[in-house]
Each structure stands twice: as structure tokens, then as C-alpha cells.
N, C-alpha and C positions, 0 to 999 in steps of 0.2 A: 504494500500500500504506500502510495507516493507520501512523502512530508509536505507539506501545507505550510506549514506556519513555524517559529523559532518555539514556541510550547513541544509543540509535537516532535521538534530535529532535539528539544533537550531530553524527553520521554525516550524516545532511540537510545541517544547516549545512555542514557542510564539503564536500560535493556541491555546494552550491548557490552556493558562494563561489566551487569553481573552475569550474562554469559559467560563473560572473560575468566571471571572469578569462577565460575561452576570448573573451570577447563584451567586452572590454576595457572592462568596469565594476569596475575594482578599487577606486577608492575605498567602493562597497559588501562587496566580498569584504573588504576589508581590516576594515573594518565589522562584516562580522559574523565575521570571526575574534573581530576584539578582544571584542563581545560574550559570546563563550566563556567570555573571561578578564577579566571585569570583574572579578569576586569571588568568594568561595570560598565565597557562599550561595545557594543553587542557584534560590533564589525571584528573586534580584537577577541572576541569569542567563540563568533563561527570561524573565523583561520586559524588558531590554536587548534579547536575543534577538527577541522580537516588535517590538521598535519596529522593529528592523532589515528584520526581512522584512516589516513593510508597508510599508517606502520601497519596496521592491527593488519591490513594486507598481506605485510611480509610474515608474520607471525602464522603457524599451524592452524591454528585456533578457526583462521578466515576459511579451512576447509570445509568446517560445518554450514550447512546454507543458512540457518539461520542468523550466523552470525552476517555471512558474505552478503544476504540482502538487506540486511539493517545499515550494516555498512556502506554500502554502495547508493543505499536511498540519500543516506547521510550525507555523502562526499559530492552525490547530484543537488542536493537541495543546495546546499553552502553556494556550490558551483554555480548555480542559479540565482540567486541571493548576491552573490559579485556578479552578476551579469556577464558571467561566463557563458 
């Protein structure tokens, strides 16, 4: 299901961190929590946010599809959002 909105791309992240955590990649989940909370301007949030889930890329973890389409929603919407 496509993201919509910055509510919705932060609900992803936090699915997909405790995915991370279920698959004991926390140093990513913890990752992109902190992404969340880098700063209080939402442009410096969603690009944090994106470097984070295209690591999670390089990482095992992104074999599970669950993970690889939360992700990939994620890295579209931001990309969207920069008028990429």
C-alpha cells in the first residue's frame, strides 16, 4: 500500500525497525528510530530517513518481503516528497 502522507512514511519506519529487531538487526532499527528524531524539520527527517532504509537494503534482513516492501514504499514516498 502506497504512503500518503509523513504520519503514514513514520508508521512504516517504525514497522520496519521492529521487523529489524524481530531479525536481530537492531543496530538499523535503532537507526532509523533515531532518524525520526534527528530534527524538528521535516525535510532533515525524511533524508536521514532515506539514507537509513537504503542501508537496510544492503542488510539480509531486506530478503524478507515484508521488510523489502515497507522499505521500498518508504525510499518512493521521500523520493516523491523531494520531487524526485
Amino acid at each position: 500500500m502506497p504512503i500518503n502522507n509523513n504520519q503514514e512514511l513514520y508508521a512504516t519506519v517504525r514497522e520496519v525497525a521492529a521487523s529489524l529487531d524481530e531479525v536481530g538487526a537492531t543496530q538499523l532499527s535503532s537507526e532509523l528510530r533515531g532518524a525520526l528524531a534527528i530534527s524538528s524539520m521535516p525535510g532533515e527527517i525524511l533524508g536521514e530517513t532515506r539514507l537509513v532504509l537504503q542501508r537496510v537494503r544492503d542488510h539480509a534482513a531486506y530478503r524478507r518481503l515484508d521488510i523489502r516492501r515497507r522499505v521500498d514504499e518508504g525510499i518512493e514516498y521521500v523520493g516523491l516528497a523531494f520531487g524526485e
